[in-house]
C-alpha positions in Angstrom: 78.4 125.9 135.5 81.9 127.3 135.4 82.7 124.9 138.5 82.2 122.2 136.5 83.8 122.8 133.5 86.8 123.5 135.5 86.8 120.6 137.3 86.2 118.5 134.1 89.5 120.4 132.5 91.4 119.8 135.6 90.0 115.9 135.3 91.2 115.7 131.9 94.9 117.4 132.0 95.5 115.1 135.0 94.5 112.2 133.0 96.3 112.8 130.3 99.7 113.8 131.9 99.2 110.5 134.4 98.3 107.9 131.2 102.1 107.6 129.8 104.1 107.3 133.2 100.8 104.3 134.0 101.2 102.7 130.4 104.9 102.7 131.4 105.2 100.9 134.6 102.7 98.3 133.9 104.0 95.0 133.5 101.8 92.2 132.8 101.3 89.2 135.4 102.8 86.4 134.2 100.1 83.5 133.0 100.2 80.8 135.5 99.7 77.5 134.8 96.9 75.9 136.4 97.1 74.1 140.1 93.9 71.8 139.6 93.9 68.9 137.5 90.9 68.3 135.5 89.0 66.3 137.7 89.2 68.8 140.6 88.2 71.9 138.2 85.2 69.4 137.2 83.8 69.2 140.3 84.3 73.0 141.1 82.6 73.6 138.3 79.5 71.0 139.4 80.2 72.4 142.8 79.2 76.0 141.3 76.5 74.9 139.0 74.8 73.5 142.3 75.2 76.8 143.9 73.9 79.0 141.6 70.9 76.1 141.3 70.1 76.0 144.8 70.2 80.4 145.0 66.5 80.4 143.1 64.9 78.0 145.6 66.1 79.4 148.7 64.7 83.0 147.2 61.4 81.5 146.7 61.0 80.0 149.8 62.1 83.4 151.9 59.5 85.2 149.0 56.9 82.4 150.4 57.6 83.0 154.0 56.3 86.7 153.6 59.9 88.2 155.3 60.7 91.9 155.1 64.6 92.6 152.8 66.8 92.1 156.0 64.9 88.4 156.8 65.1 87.7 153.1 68.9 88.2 153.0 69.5 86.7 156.1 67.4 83.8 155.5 68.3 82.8 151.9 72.5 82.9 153.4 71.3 80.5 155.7 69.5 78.7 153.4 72.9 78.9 151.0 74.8 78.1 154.1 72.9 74.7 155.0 74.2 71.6 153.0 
């Protein structure tokens, strides 16, 4: 028990002493503007909708094929893969 609250002491005075000299060399990334114009962030954004739509089906069919984890994992990043 002493082990412990030792080490959560030691985790605490390190913590503290190493927050200012963090807080003071942080200097936040500068905001850049975006690269895409609309029309290509619109069909990202379809493009990732379709994704995450076609994730359920390819589960369900691995699920239907019986396959252990591994041929489940391997099988639906095929499935993913396939266009």
């Amino acid at each position: 028990m002493a082990r412990k609250a030792s080490f959560l002491l030691l985790v605490v005075v390190v913590s503290s002493a190493a927050a200012p000299a963090l807080a003071q060399g942080q200097v936040p990334p500068p905001i850049a503007a975006s690269s895409l114009t609309p029309e290509k962030m619109m069909a990202k954004e379809k493009a990732v909708e379709e994704h995450a739509q076609k994730r359920p089906e390819c589960k369900k069919q691995a699920k239907e094929n019986k396959l252990g984890w591994l041929g489940r994992r391997k099988f639906v990043h095929e499935c993913m893969a396939a266009q």
